[in-house]
C-alpha positions as CSV (number, residue, x, y, z in Angstrom):
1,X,9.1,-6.2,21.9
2,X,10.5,-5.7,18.4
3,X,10.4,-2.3,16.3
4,X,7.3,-1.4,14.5
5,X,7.7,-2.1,10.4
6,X,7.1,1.1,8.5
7,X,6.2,0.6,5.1
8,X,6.6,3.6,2.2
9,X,4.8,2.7,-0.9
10,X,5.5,5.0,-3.5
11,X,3.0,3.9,-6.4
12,X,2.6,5.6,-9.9
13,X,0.0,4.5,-12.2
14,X,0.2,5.1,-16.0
15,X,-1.6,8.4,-16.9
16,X,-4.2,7.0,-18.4
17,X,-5.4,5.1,-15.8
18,X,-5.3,7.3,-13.3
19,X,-9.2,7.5,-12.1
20,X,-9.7,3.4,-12.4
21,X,-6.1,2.6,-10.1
22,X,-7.7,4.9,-7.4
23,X,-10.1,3.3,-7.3
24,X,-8.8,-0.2,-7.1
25,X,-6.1,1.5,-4.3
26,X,-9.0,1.9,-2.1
27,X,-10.6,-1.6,-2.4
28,X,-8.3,-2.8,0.0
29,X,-8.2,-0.3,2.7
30,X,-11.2,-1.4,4.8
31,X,-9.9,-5.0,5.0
32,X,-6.4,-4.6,5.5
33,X,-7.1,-2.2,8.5
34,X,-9.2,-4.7,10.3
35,X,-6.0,-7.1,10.1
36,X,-3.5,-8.4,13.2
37,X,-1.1,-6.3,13.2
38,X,-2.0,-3.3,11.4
39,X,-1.5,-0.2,13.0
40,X,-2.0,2.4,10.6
41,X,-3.1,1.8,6.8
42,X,-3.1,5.7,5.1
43,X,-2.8,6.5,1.3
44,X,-2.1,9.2,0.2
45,X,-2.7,11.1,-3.6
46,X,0.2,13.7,-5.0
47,X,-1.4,17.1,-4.9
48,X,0.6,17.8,-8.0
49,X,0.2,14.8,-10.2
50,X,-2.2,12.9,-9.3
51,X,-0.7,9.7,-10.8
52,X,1.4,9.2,-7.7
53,X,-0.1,7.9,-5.0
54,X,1.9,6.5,-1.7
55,X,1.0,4.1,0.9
56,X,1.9,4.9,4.5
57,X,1.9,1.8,7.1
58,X,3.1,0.6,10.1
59,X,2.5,-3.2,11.5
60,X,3.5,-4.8,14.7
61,X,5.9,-6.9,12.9
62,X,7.1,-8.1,9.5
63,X,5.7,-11.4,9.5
64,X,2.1,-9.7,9.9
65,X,3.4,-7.8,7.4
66,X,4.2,-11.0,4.8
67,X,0.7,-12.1,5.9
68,X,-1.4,-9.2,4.7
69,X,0.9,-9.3,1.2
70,X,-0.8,-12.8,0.5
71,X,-4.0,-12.2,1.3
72,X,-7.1,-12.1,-1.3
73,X,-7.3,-8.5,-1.1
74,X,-4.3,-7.7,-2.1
75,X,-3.5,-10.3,-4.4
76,X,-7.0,-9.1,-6.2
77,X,-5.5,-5.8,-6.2
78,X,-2.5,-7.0,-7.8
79,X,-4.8,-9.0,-10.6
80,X,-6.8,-6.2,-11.0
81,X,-4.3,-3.5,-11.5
82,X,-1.7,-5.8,-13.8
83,X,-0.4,-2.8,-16.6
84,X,-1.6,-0.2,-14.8
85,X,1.7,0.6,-12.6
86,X,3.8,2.9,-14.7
87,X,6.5,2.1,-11.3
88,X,6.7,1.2,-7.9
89,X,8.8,1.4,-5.0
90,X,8.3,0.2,-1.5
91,X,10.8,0.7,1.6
92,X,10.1,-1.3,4.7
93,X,11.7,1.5,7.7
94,X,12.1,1.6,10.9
95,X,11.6,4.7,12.9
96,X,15.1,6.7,14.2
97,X,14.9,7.6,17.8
C-alpha cells in the first residue's frame, strides 16, 4: 500500500476580495469530499488575517489526487476566482514516522 498524499495549500486572496474568495473556497468542499480517494478535505481561515486561508488534505494516492484537480468543481473554482489570489503555494507531503 503506498503513502497517503498530504496536501498543504497555503492560499491568500487579495484584500479586497476577501469575503467573495471565501465564499467560492467553500463551493467545492461538499463535492470533493464525496470523491475516491479523499480522506480528509479541511480549510482553514488565518485568525489573524483573514486573507489567508489554507487547505489541509490527505488522499489515498496522487493519481486521485490529479483526478479531483481536473474536475468541474475545481476547475469552476479556478474560473471563478481568476485575479483574486494575491499568492499561492501548495506542498504535496508525506507524513514522517
Amino acid at each position: 500500500m503506498s503513502a497517503v498524499l498530504t496536501i498543504v495549500a497555503r492560499i491568500e486572496a487579495e484584500p479586497d476580495r476577501v469575503d467573495f474568495f471565501r465564499a467560492e473556497l467553500l463551493k467545492p468542499i461538499g463535492p470533493t469530499r464525496q470523491e475516491d480517494g479523499c480522506l480528509q478535505y479541511d480549510l482553514h481561515q488565518d485568525n489573524n488575517d483573514p486573507s489567508v486561508f489554507v487547505f489541509y488534505e490527505n488522499w489515498t494516492s496522487r493519481d486521485l489526487w490529479q483526478v479531483h484537480m481536473n474536475n468541474s468543481h475545481i476547475q469552476e473554482y479556478l474560473k471563478n476566482t481568476e485575479g483574486a489570489v494575491k499568492s499561492f503555494v501548495l506542498n504535496e507531503m508525506k507524513r514522517c514516522d
